[in-house]
N, C-alpha and C positions, 0 to 999 in steps of 0.2 A: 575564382573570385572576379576572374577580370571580363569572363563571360556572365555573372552572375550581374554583376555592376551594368555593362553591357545592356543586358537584359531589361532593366530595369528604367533606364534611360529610356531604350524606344518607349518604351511601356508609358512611363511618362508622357514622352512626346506624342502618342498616339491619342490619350487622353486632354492631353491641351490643345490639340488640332480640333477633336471631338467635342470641345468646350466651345472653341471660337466657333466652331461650324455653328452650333443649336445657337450660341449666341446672336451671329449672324441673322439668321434665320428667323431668330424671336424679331429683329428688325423688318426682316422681307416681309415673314408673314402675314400681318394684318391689311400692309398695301399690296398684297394680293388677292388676298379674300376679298377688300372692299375693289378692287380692276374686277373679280370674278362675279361679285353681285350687282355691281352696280353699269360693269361695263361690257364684259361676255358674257355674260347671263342675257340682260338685255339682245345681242346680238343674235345668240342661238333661236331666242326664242320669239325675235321679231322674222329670223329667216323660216321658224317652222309658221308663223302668221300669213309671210305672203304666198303659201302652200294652201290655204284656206281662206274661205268665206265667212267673213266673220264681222257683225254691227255691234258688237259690246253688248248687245241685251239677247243674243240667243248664243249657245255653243256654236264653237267651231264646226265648219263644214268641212272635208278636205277634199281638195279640188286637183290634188299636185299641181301642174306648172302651165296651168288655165289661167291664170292671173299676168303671167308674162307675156301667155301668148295675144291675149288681151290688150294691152297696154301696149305691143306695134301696130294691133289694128286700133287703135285708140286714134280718131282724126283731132282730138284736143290737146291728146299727150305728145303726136307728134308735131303740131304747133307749137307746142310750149318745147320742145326741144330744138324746133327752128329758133323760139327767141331764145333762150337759154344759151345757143350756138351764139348767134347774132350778138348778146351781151359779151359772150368771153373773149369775141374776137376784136369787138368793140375795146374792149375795158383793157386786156392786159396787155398790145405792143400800148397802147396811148398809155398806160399808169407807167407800164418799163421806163420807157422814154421823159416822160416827165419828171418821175423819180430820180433817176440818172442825173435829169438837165438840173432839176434843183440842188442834187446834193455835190455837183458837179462848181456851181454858180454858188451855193455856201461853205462851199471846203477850202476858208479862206479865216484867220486870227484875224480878223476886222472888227472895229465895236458895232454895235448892235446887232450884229448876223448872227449872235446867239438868241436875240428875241424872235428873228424872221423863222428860225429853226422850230424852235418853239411854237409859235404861233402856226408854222405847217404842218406841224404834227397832229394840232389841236383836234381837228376834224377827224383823225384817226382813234382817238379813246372819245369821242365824246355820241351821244346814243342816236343810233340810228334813226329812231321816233323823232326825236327832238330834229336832227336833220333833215330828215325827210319833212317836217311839217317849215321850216323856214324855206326849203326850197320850193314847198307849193305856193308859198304866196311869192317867190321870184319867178316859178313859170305863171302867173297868174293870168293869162292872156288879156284881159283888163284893165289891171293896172298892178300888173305885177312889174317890180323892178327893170328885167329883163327888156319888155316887151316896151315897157316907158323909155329906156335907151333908142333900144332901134328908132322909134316913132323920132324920137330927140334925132337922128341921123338920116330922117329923111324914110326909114320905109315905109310907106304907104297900109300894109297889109301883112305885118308880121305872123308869123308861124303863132298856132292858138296852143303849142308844144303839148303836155301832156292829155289833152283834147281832140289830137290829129293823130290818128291811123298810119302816117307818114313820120309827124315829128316825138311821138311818146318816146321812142327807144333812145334813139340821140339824147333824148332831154336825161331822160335815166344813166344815162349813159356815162354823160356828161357828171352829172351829180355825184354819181359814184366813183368816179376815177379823182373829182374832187376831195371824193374825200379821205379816200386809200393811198393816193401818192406819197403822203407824208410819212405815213410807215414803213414805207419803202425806200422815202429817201435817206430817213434814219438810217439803213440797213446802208446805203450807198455809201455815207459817208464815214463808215465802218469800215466796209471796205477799202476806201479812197486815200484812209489815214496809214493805212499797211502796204501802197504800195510806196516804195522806198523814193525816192525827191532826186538820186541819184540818177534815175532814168532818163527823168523830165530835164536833167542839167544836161546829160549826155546829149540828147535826143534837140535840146535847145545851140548845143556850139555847134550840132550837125546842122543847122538851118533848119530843122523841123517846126514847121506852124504851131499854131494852136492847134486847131483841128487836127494836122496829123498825129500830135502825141495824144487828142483825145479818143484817132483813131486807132493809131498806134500801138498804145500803150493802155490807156485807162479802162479802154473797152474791153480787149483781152485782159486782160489779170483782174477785171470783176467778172469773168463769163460764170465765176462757180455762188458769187452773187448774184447774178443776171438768175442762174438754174432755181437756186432755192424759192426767189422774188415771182418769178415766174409760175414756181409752182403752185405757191401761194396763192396769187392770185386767180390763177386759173380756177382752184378749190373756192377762192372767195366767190368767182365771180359765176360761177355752178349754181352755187349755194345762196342764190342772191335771193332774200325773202323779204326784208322786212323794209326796203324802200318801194316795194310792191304794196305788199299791207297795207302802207299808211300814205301812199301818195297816188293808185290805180287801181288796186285789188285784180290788177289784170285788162283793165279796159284801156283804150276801147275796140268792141270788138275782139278780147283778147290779144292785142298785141302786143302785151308786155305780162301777158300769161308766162311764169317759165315754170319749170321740171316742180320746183321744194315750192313754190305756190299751188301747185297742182294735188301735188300729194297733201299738201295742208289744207285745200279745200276737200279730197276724195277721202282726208283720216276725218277731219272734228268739224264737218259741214254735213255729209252724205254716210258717215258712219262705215265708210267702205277699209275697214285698217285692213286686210288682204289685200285689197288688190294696192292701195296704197302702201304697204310694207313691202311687195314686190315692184313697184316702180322708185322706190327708196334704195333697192337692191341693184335695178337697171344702172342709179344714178352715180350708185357705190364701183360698181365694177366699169362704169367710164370713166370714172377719174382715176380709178387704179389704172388703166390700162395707159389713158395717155399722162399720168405720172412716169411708168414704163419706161414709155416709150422716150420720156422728154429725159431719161436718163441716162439710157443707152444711146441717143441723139450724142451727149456731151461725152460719154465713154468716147465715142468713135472720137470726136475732137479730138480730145486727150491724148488719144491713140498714135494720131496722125501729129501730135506737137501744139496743137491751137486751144 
């Protein structure tokens, strides 16, 4: 009896595990079909596109990996990866640092420093288009904002910004970390609330400055803020499309050509989705790599105590 009972038990228990599993499972299911159709699906069969020659109105040609080798002797595609470069190195210590310094300067229970919060984020959800098109009539070289200051201060001969060969990229540059910092200062000041207040008292009866416990203290214990922030934007700043779009298309002269404007003129300008699905590929496997890299960089930190 007392094996039969026994018996019966697992038997049970076998059955109610086998319940919860399919039950489970009825939950996973559908958000994996729809990740399989609508996100690896896409994926596989954009990687077998940049294997072939293909303008949307005739079949596929297959070329295997003539499209890559293409795309290094490409003297446009490697321009746009000079600027593409040029923006990230641009865009993300300058967003780090600002981000930091803002949430740094508002991680303080003061009145109204909840509106100043707010109001820096703004530029962070609000649309690119809409952004981009206020910021052209501020580099206006005629009588945009900007240039109406300087002249007010005495320069003679201000920068014509998104019109100079010299000043487009700054100007872009400038725009863009304007308007990203805020999202990241959020993220600062997330951080900044969890590092414990008991440091900064410690680190204050030692005579420690300001500076030193911002260097001290605040900078290390956000480095794993610093990593993700960084990653980010690195990926945003890759992926820079739509203040090109709407405020250069690339000019002039293509100096502010990058990588995902290039592939957007080679797919739904020039019909080219091969060789444009395989420079989408190039763009994918450099930011994986120096993702990588900028993680293993912080491994080693960690390793060593920092």
């Amino acid at each position: 009896m007392a094996t039969s009972s026994s018996t019966l038990t697992s038997t049970g228990i076998r059955r109610r595990r086998r319940r919860e599993t399919l039950t489970a499972w009825s939950f996973i299911l559908p958000a994996l079909i729809g990740m399989g159709i609508f996100v690896y699906g896409p994926l596989v069969y954009s990687l077998f596109i940049s294997c072939t020659s293909w303008d949307l109105l005739t079949p596929p040609r297959w070329v295997a990996l003539a499209n890559y080798s293409r795309a290094f002797r490409d003297e446009n595609f490697i321009q746009c990866m000079y600027n593409t470069v040029y923006f990230v190195v641009a865009i993300v210590p300058l967003g780090i640092v600002l981000a930091m310094a803002m949430a740094i300067a508002l991680n303080k229970k003061l009145p109204g420093f909840a509106f100043f919060r707010g109001a820096y984020y703004m530029p962070s959800i609000t649309s690119t288009i809409a952004i981009g098109m206020v910021w052209l009539w501020i580099f206006n070289p005629d009588k945009g904002v900007l240039n109406t200051l300087l002249k007010l201060i005495g320069a003679s001969n201000p920068p014509r910004w998104l019109e100079s060969v010299v000043w487009a990229k700054p100007a872009l540059s400038i725009m863009r970390i304007w308007q990203v910092s805020g999202y990241y200062m959020i993220m600062y000041l997330t951080g900044l609330q969890n590092i414990p207040q008991d440091l900064y008292e410690a680190a204050e009866i030692d005579g420690a400055t300001r500076w030193q416990q911002i260097r001290h203290i605040t900078v290390p214990l956000l480095a794993n803020t610093t990593l993700f922030a960084t990653i980010m934007l690195t990926i945003e700043a890759f992926n820079l499309f739509e203040a090109i779009y709407v405020m250069t298309e690339g000019r002039p002269g293509g100096t502010t050509n990058t990588i995902l404007y290039y592939i957007y003129t080679q797919a739904f300008q020039r019909y080219r989705m091969g060789y444009a699905s395989a420079m989408a590929w190039v763009l994918f496997a450099i930011l994986f790599l120096i993702t990588i890299a900028q993680f293993s960089a912080r491994r080693k930190k960690e390793e060593i105590g920092y």
